[in-house]
C-alpha positions in Angstrom: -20.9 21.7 -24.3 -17.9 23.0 -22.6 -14.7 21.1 -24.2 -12.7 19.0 -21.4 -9.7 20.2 -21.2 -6.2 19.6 -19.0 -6.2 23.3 -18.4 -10.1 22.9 -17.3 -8.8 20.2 -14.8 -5.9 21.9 -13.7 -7.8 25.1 -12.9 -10.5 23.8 -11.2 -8.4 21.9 -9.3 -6.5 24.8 -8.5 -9.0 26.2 -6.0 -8.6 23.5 -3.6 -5.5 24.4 -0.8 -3.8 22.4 0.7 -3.9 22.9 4.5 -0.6 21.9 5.7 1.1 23.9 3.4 -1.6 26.9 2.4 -1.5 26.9 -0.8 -3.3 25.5 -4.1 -2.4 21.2 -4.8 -1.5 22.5 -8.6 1.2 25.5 -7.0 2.3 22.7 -5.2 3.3 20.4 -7.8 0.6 17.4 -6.6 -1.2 16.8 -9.2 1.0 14.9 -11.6 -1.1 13.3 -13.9 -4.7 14.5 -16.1 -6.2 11.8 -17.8 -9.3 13.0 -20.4 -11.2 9.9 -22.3 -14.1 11.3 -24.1 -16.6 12.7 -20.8 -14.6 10.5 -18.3 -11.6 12.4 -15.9 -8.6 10.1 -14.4 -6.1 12.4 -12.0 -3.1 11.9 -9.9 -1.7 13.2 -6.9 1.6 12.7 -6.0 2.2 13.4 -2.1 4.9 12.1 0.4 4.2 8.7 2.1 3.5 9.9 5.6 0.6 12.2 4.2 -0.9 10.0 2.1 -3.6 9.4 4.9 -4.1 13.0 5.6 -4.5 14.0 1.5 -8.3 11.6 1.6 -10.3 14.8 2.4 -8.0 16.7 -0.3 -8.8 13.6 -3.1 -12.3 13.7 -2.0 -13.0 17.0 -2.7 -10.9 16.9 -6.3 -12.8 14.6 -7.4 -15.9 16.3 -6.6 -15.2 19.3 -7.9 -14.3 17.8 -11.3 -17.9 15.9 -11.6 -19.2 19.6 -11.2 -17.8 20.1 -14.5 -20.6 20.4 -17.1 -20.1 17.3 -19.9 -17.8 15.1 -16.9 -20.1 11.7 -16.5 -16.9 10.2 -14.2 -13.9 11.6 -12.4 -11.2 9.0 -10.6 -8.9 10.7 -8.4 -5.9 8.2 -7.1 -3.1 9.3 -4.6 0.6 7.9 -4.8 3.0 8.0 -2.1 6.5 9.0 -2.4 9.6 8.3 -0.8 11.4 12.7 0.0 13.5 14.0 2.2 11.4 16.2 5.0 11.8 19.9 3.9 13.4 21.3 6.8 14.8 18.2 7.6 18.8 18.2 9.0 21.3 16.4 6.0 23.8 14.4 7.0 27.1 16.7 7.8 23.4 18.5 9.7 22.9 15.2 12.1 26.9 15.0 13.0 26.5 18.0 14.7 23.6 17.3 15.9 25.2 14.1 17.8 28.1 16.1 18.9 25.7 18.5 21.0 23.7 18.2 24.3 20.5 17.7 23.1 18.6 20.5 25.1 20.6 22.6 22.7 19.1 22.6 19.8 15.6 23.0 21.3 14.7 26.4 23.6 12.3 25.2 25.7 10.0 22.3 26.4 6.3 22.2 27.4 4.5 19.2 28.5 0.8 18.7 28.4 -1.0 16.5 31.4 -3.8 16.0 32.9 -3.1 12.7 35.5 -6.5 11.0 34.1 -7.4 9.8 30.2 -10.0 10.9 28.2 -10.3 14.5 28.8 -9.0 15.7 25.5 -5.3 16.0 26.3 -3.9 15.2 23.3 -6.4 17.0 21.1 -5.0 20.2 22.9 -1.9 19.4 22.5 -2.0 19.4 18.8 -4.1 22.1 18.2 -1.7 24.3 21.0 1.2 23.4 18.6 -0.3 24.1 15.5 -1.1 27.6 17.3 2.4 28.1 18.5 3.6 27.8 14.7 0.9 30.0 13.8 2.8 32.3 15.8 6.0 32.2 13.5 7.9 29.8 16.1 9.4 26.1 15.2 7.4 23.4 16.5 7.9 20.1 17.1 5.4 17.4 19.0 6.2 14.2 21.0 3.7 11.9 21.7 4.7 10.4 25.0 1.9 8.5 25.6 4.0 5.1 24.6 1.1 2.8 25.6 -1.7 4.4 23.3 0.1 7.4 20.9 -2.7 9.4 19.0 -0.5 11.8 17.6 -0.2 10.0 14.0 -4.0 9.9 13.2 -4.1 13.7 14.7 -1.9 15.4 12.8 -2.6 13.2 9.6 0.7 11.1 9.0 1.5 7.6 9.0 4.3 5.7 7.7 7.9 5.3 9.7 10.5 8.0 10.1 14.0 8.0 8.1 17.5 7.0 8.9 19.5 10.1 8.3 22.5 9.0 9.3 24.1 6.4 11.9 21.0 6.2 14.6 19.5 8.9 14.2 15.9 9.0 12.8 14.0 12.3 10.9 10.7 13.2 12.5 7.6 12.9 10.2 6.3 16.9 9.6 2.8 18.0 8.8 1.3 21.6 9.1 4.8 22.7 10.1 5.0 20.2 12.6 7.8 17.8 13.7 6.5 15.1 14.9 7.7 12.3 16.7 5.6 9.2 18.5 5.5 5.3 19.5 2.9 5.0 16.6 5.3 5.7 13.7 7.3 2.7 15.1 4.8 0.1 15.6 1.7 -1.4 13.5 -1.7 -0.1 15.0 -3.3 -3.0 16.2 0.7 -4.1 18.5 0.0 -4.2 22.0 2.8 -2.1 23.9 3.4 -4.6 27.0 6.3 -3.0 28.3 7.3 -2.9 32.0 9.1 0.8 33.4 12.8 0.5 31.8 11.4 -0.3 28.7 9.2 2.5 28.5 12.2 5.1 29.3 14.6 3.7 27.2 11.8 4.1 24.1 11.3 7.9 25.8 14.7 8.7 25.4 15.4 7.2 22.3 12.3 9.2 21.1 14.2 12.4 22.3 17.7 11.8 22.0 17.6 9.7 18.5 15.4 11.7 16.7 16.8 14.5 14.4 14.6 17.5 15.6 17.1 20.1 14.4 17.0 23.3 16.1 13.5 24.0 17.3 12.1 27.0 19.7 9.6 24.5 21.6 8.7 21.1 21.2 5.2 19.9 23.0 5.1 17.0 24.8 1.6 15.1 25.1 2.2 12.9 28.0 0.1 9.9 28.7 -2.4 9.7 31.8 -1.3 9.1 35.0 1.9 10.4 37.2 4.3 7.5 36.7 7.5 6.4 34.6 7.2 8.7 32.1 6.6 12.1 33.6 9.1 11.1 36.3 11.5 10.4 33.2 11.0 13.7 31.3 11.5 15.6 34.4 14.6 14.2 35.1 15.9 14.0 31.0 14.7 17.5 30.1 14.2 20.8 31.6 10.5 21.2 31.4 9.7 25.2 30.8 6.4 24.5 32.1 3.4 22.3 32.2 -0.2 23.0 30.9 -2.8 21.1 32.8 -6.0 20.4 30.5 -9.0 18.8 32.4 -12.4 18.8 32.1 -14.7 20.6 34.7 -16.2 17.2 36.4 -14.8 16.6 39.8 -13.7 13.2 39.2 -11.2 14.2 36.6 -10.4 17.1 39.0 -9.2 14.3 41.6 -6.5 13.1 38.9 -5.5 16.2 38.0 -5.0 17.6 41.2 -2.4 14.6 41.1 -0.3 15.9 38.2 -0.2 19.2 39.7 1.4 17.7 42.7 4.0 15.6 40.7 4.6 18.8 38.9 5.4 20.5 41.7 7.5 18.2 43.3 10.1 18.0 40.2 9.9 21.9 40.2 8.3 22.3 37.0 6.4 25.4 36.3 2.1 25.2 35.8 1.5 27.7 33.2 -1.6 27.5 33.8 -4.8 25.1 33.4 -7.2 24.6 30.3 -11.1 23.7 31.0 -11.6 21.4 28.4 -15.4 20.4 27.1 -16.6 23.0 29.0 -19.9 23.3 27.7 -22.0 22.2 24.7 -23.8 25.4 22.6 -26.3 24.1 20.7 -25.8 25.2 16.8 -30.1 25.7 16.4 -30.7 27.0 19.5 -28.0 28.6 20.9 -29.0 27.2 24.5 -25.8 26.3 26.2 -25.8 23.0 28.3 -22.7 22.4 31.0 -22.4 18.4 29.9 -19.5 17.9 32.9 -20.3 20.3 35.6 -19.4 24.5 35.3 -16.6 26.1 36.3 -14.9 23.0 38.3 -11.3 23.4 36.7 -11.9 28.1 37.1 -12.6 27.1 40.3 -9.8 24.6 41.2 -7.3 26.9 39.5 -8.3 29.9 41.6 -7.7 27.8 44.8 -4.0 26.5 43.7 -3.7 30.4 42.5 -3.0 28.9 39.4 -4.1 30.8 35.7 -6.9 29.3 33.5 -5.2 29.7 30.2 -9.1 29.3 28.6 -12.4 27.4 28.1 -13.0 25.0 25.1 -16.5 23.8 24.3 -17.4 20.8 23.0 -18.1 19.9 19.9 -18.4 17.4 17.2 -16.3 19.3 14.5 -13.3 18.8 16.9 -13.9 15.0 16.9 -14.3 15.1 13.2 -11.2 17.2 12.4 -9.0 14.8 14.7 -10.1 12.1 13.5 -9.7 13.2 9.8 -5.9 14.3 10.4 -6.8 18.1 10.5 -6.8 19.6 14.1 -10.1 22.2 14.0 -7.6 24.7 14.4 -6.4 24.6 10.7 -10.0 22.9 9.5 -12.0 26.1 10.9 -10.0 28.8 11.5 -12.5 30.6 12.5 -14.2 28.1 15.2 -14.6 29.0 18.9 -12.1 26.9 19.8 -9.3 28.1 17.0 -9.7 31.4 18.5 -8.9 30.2 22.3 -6.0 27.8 21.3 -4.5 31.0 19.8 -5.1 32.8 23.0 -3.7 30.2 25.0 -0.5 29.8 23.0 0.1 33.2 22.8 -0.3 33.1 27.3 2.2 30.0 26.9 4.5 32.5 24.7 4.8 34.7 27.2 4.8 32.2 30.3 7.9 30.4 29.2 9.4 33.5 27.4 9.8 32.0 24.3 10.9 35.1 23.0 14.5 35.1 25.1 17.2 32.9 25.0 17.9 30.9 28.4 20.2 32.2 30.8 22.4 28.8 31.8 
């Protein structure tokens, strides 16, 4: 019989990554306890408080992996949360500039995410497109707009409510490299935002303007459905690069989004271009490809408007299942269909809002 060892544990565990951060949970200092009774396995890990939801696929897995161990008859892995300072976060003397700045400043451009109607994947695409844009070696951040019904927390796999780093000013909660910022880090799940218009643009700008971001080369907004207080707000509080229209290809989402395009237009923001989301459904025996919400509605509205179609995502259950776990599909599966064509898009959005060059004021 193999002897059960710490060293055993620790380099077993040592082939499990972690995905926000890319590499191993031991590297990263995580596991901080090994507990070894006779055949039965206790372990630790030690991750900051707003992960602690995302890290239950991570403890899963640990856990299994150590009952794979020949002569282990039980394994227990527990996590504990943390209070620590965001890496990357501003310090103090950091904020106080910060304050003494116009906000735009610090951030290079801006790029909201609509579509005028709900449930056609919006803010799925919006975290996955800014996971891809810091694949591309830019700072990210990510503000859920959507005040009434924020998604972003359970998306991007954090929970727990931002720091005071100094007078107002709050730090945004990062995972997978990204800042993020939303209406559900403030309030408990199951609170019922009944807020009238000025209360819904004073929590928008507080979201922007009293929140740390530090200096970031694009922040994504995911704005709520519909072409009301909000959007009007951001257009007026920021200066939107662009907007990416995401829509799926049935014509009654097409009526709603022909909408946002409109509003768009009218506060001069830029359309980078349109995304056709659940575009089709390829089934994983067969191969035969079904179009669930019509074919080629949102190419074909595009090419009317002379707008670009930025790409096609397919449906699929993995997507569901890697948003609802906290891990967009594009970290979860790299190498998924729809990875590969949120990297194209971002890398069109690069080049749309030339994120490469600094603004000329």
């Amino acid at each position: 019989m193999i002897n059960i060892t710490e060293d055993l544990i620790l380099k077993t565990l040592s082939d499990i990554d972690d995905p926000s951060q890319s590499k191993d949970i031991v590297s990263l200092g995580l596991v901080s306890n090994v507990n070894i009774k006779d055949s039965n396995v206790g372990v630790t890990l030690e991750v900051p408080v707003h992960r602690g939801a995302a890290m239950e696929p991570i403890r899963k897995l640990a856990q299994e992996k150590i009952m794979k161990i020949e002569g282990v008859t039980s394994a227990t892995v527990v996590i504990t949360a943390h209070e620590s300072k965001q890496k990357g976060s501003p310090n103090v003397s950091e904020i106080n500039e910060i304050k003494e700045k116009v906000f735009e400043s610090n951030v290079k451009r801006f790029v909201a995410v609509g579509s005028g109607k709900g449930g056609v994947g919006k803010s799925t695409t919006s975290v996955n497109l800014a996971i891809a844009l810091k694949l591309e070696g830019y700072s990210v951040g990510l503000l859920d707009a959507d005040v009434y019904g924020p998604s972003q927390p359970r998306m991007l796999g954090v929970s727990g409510r931002p720091a005071s780093v100094g007078g107002d000013m709050v730090a945004p909660l990062q995972n997978f490299g990204i800042s993020l910022m939303s209406m559900g880090l403030l309030v408990p799940d199951d609170t019922a935002m009944i807020w009238r218009g000025p209360m819904v643009q004073s929590a928008l700008t507080q979201m922007l303007n009293s929140v740390a971001w530090g200096n970031l080369d694009v922040i994504v907004i995911d704005l709520p459905p519909g072409t009301g207080d909000i959007q009007i707000s951001l257009a007026q509080q920021v200066n939107l690069a662009g907007a990416v229209i995401v829509s799926t290809p049935q014509d009654i989402a097409l009526l709603d989004v022909v909408k946002a395009i409109t509003m768009f237009q009218k506060a001069n923001v830029p359309i980078i271009g349109m995304i056709e989301n659940m575009s089709y459904w390829s089934c994983p025996d067969c191969g035969r490809v079904d179009h669930i919400f019509g074919k080629d509605g949102v190419k074909s509205e595009a090419k009317k408007r002379g707008i670009d179609l930025l790409g096609e995502i397919p449906i699929s259950v993995d997507v569901r299942k890697s948003s609802d776990s906290g891990i967009p599909i594009i970290i979860s599966d790299p190498d998924a269909i729809q990875s590969k064509n949120y990297r194209i898009i971002a890398k069109s959005i690069i080049k749309s809002i030339k994120l490469d060059e600094e603004e000329v004021v």
